[in-house]
N, C-alpha and C positions, 0 to 999 in steps of 0.2 A: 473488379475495380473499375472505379467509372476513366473515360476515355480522357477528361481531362486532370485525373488525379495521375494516370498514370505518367510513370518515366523511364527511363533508360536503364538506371539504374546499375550499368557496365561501368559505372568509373565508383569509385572509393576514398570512404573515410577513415582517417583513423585517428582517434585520440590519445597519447602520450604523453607522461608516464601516469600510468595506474596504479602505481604503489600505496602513495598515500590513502586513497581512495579503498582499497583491497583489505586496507588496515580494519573499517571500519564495517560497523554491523549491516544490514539484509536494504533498511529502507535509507541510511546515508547513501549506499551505492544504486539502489534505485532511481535516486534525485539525480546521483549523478549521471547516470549510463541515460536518464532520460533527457539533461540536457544535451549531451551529445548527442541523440537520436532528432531533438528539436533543430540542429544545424544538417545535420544529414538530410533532413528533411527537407530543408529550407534549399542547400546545395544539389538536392536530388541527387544523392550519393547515398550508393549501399553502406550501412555503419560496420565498419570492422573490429566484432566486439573483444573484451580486453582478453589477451592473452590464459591461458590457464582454468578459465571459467571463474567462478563464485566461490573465492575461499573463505576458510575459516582459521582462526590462528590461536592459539591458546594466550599468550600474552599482548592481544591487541582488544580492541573493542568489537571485535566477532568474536572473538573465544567466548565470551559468556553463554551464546547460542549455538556454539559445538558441545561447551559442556550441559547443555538443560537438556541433550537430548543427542545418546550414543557414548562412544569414551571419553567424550572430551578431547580426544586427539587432533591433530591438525586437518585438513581435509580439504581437498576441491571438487566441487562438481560441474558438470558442463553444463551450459548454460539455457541448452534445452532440456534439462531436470528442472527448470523453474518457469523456463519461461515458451509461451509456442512460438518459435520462430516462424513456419509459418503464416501462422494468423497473424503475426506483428507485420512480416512482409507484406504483406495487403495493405496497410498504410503507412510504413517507412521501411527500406529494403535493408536486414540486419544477412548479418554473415559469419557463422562462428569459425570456419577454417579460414588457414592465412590464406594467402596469394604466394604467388610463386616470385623466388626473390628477384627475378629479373623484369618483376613489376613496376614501370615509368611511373617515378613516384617521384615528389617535389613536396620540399616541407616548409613550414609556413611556421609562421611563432604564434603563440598564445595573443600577442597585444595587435594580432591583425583582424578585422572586422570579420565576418560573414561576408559581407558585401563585396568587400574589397577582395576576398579569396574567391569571390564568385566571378567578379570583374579581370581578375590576373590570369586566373587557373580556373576557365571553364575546362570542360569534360572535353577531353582529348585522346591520341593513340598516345601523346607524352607527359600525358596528365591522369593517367587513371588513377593513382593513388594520391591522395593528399591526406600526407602526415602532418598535424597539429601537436605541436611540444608545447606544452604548458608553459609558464615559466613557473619554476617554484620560490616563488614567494610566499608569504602569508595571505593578500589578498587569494590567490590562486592556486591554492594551495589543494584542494578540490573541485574538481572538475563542478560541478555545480556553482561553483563563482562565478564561472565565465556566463550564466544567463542572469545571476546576482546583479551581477556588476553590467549586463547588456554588452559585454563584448561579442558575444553572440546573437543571431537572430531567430531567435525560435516563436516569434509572433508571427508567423505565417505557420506553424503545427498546432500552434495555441489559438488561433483563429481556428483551424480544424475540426479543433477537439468542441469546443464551441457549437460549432453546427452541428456536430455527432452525438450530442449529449441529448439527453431527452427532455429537459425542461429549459424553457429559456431563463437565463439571468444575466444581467445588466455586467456581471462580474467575467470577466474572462477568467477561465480555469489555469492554474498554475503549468508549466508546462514539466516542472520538477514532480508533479502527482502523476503524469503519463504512466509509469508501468505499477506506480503504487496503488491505482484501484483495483488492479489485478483483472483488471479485463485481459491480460494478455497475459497471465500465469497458464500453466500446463493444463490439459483436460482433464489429469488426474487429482491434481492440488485443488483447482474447482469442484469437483467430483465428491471429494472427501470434503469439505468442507460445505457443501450443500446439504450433506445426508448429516453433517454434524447439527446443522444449523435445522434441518427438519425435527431431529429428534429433541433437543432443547424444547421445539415450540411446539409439537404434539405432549411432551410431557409436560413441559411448565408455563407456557403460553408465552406471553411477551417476554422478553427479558433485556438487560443490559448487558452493554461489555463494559468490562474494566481490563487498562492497563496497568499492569505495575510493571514500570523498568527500572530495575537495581543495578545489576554488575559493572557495568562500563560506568554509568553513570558516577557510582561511589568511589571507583577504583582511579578515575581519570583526573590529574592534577587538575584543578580549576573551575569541574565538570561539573560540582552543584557543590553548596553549604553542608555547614555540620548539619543542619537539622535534616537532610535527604534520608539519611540510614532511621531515623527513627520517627519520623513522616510516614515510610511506609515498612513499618512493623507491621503485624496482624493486627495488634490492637489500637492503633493509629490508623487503620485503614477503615477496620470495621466503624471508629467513631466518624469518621469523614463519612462513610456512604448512611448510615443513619441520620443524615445531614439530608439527604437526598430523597433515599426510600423507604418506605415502609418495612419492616419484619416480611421475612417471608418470599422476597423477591426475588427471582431467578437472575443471579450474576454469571454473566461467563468470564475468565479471568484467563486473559494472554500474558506472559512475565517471559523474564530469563530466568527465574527463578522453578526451580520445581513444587509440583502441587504440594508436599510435605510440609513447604515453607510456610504455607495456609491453612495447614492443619489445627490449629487453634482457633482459627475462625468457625470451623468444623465443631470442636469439641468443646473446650476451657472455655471460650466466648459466649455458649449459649448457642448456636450456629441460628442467627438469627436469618441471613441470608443462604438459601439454596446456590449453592458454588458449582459450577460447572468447567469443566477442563477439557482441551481435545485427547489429554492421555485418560481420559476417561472411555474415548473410543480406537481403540487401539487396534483392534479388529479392523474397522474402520481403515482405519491408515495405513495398516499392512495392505489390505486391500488393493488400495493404491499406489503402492509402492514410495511412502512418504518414510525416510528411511535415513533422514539427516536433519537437523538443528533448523537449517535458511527454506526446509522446504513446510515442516511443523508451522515456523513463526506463517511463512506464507497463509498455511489453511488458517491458522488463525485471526490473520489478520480480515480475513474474509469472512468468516463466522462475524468477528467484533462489526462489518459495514452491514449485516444483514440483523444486527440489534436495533433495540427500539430504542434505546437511549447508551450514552457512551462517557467512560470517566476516563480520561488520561492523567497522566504521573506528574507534569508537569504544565503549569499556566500558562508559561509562553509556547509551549508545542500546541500547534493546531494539523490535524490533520488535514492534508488535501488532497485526501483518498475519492472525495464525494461527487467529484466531477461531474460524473457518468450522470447523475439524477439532477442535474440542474440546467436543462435546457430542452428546449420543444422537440417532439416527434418531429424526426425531416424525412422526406421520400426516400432521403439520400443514406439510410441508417444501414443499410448491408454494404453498401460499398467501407470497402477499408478494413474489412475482419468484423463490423457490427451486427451484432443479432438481440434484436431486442424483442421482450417477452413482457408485456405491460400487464400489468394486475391493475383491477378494478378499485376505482379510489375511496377508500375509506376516508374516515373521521380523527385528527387529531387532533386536540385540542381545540374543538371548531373550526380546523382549518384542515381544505382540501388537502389530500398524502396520497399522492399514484406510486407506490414501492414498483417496482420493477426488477425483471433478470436481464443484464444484459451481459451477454455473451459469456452466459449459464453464474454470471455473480451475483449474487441477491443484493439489493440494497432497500434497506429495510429504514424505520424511521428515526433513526441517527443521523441517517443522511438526507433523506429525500423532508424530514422537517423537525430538521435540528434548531430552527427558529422555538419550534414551539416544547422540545423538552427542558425537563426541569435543571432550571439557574443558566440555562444553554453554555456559555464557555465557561462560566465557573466551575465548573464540576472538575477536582483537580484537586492531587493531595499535596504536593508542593508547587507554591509556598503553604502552609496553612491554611486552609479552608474556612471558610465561613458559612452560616446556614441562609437558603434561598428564603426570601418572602416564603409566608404559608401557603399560599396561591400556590407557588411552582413547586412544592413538595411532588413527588412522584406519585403517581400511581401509572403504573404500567398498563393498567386494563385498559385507563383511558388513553394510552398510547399505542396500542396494539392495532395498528390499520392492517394486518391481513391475518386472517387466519380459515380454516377448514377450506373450502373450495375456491375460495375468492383470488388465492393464485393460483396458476397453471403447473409451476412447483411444485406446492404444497398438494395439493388436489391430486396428483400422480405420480408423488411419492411413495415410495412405499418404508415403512419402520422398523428398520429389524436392527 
């Protein structure tokens, strides 16, 4: 860690209550646990993450992703089964045991700035802990309001992320995307989802992801329209990506839904698309001890940044998982936990594509030249879809910027 990234990191944050928040599926609580990380950062205070780890609930909006994968039962896991704490401490100081209760601690409300907490309650023998209670309202209701809404200052970690990223752009990177590129998930969740992502493109070459999210989505008062459940049928899906791509095309498909759900895409359909699943490597994922619902979605969601084109469930969801690949090489890329692995630039759409691994995540050309895939944010089954100009119809071959040796990955992989 460079000399002037570093801090003290002896005094502490904590954000309260996490209830609401705990309610909610794997990438809600990412945004959120990341904008608390953006003020810890900013306060150069170790984050004191929430209580209990990463649950899952059966009648909330995690339960859909305990049941796609195990009993379905309720469940918690520690939050080093997702994430490496380690390597996150190298660029904001996280901590999953409490402190001891006779910790000189002073709480602060939700409606008080960053600045102003930084100004009252610097880092002291009687300040080491600063408790932050939300207020629960509606605006505030999720920890992720408070960078919403700029109650907090996380434009000094979002400047960060900026100079750490590998390609430059004029866009400053969201600072709610921090743990969602999975740069900072487990060596194992990484690991398994690398070797998923090798074998896809040894056997089928380029390929897309596709998201389908159903359960929360339909189940949740207010949460989408009638036309959501039958948007994304099988047979409502397959006509939307024939919108897109040719016959034939290698889809990987991440859902809360189990693969069965897609079995008529398979059969009855015609199976004009090649469908791929990570319970298709099961092996695989025992492997690495992927062995709950929040840490599957995890590897998949990794698989889906290392595709060559990407269809989400919904129009107004944009990911801003893609960080990582839009900003210039800096001298500075290993300070803070970075390890970047640059692959040789191919050809996409006539336009320059340098795919990269960093900090062992592929990011393949979904992200690093989502400019130039087909319909670029249109692709998307709700609302109703429409067909791209002819021009941007898919073909993958011509979107495949790496493959056989051309990355360092792929090149010394091996495919079993």
């Amino acid at each position: 860690m460079a000399k002037e990234e570093s801090a003290n990191w002896q005094c502490f944050l904590e954000w309260t209550p996490w209830a609401d928040d705990g309610q909610w599926g794997m990438s809600h609580q990412l945004s959120s646990l990341s904008c608390a990380l953006g003020e810890a950062y900013y306060l150069r205070r170790t984050l004191l993450l929430p209580r209990g780890g990463m649950c899952a609930y059966r009648n909330s909006g995690s339960g859909t992703i305990s049941a796609r994968w195990g009993s379905g039962e309720d469940y918690c896991m520690p939050w080093s089964q997702l994430i490496d704490l380690p390597l996150l401490s190298a660029l904001v100081g996280v901590r999953e045991e409490r402190l001891d209760n006779h910790t000189p601690t002073v709480v602060v409300s939700g409606s008080i700035s960053s600045p102003e907490v930084q100004k009252r309650f610097p880092c002291t023998a009687s300040t080491r802990l600063v408790r932050r209670e939300l207020p629960l309202t509606q605006t505030f209701r999720f920890w992720f309001g408070m960078c919403q809404t700029h109650r907090t200052n996380s434009m000094a970690l979002t400047q960060r992320l900026s100079k750490l990223a590998i390609k430059r752009s004029a866009i400053l990177p969201s600072v709610l995307g921090l743990l969602k590129s999975g740069l900072w998930f487990s060596q194992d969740i990484k690991a398994a989802a690398l070797k998923i992502v090798t074998r896809i493109h040894v056997r089928s070459g380029a390929f897309a992801a596709v998201h389908v999210r159903r359960g929360d989505r339909l189940k949740r008062a207010g949460g989408c329209n009638d036309n959501c459940d039958s948007l994304t049928q099988p047979a409502a899906l397959q006509r939307a990506l024939s919108l897109w791509f040719p016959v034939e095309t290698a889809l990987f498909v991440l859902s809360d839904e189990r693969p069965a759900f897609f079995s008529p895409m398979r059969l009855e359909l015609g199976g004009a698309f090649h469908l791929h699943f990570a319970d298709d490597h099961r092996e695989v994922l025992q492997r690495h001890g992927i062995a709950n619902g929040y840490q599957l979605f995890a590897v998949e969601m990794l698989v889906r940044l290392g595709a060559h084109a990407s269809v989400e469930t919904y129009g107004y969801y944009r990911a801003d998982s893609c960080w990582p690949v839009l900003a210039n090489p800096s001298p500075r890329q290993r300070e803070s936990g970075f390890v970047v692995d640059e692959c040789k630039s191919g050809r996409v759409h006539n336009a320059s594509d340098a795919s990269a691994r960093v900090n062992g995540v592929y990011f393949g050309g979904a992200c690093s030249a989502w400019r130039s895939v087909p319909c670029r944010k249109h692709m998307h089954f709700v609302p109703e879809p429409k067909q791209c100009k002819a021009e941007q119809r898919a073909n993958l071959s011509q979107l495949e910027s790496v493959a056989g040796d051309r990355c360092a990955w792929i090149h010394g992989a091996s495919v079993t």
